[in-house]
N, C-alpha and C positions, 0 to 999 in steps of 0.2 A: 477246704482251701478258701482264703478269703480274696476278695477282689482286691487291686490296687485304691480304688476309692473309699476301701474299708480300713487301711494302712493310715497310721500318720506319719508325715514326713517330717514335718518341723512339730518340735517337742520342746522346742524353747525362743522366746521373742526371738523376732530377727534386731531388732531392735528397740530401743527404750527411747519415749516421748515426755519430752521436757514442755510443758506449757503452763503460762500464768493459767490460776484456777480463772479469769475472764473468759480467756479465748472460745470455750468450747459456748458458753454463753452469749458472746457476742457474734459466733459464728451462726448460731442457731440463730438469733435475732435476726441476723441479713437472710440466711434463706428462707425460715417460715415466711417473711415480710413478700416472697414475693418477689423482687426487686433488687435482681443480684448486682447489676450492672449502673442502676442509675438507683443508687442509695446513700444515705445523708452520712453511713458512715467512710463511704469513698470520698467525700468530702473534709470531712473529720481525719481518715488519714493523711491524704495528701498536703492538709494544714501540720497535720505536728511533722511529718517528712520534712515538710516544707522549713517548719522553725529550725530540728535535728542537723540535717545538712546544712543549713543556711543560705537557702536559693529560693528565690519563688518564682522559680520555672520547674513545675511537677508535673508531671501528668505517667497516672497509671493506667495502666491497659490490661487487658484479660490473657496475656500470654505472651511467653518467651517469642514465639513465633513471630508474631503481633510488632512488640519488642524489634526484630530485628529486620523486620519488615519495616520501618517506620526509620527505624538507626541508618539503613540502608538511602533513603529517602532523602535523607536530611544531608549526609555527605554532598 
């Protein structure tokens, strides 16, 4: 008899991952760096967000939470 741990339950992706071949490269850039929070490419995004939308009032934050804590604020 085998254990439950010894069982597979999923035997095929739950789902499938679409990313430019960058992403996994510049993600790795920001965490090896260190410096998840105050890094030059949170800068970098919030510039082309910035040009994309056409506002330059950006600012990103570390969470939805964060997010609606702040949305809440501002009302």
């Amino acid at each position: 008899m085998s254990s439950r741990s010894d069982q597979k339950i999923f035997t095929q992706p739950l789902f499938k991952v679409y990313m430019d071949d960058k992403v996994p490269t510049n993600v790795g850039e920001v965490l090896m760096s260190g410096k998840i929070s105050q890094y030059n490419k949170i800068s970098e995004f919030e510039s082309v967000l910035s040009k994309y939308i056409g506002s330059d009032k950006i600012l990103t934050i570390n969470s939805g939470t964060n997010a609606l804590h702040l949305a809440y604020h501002l009302l």
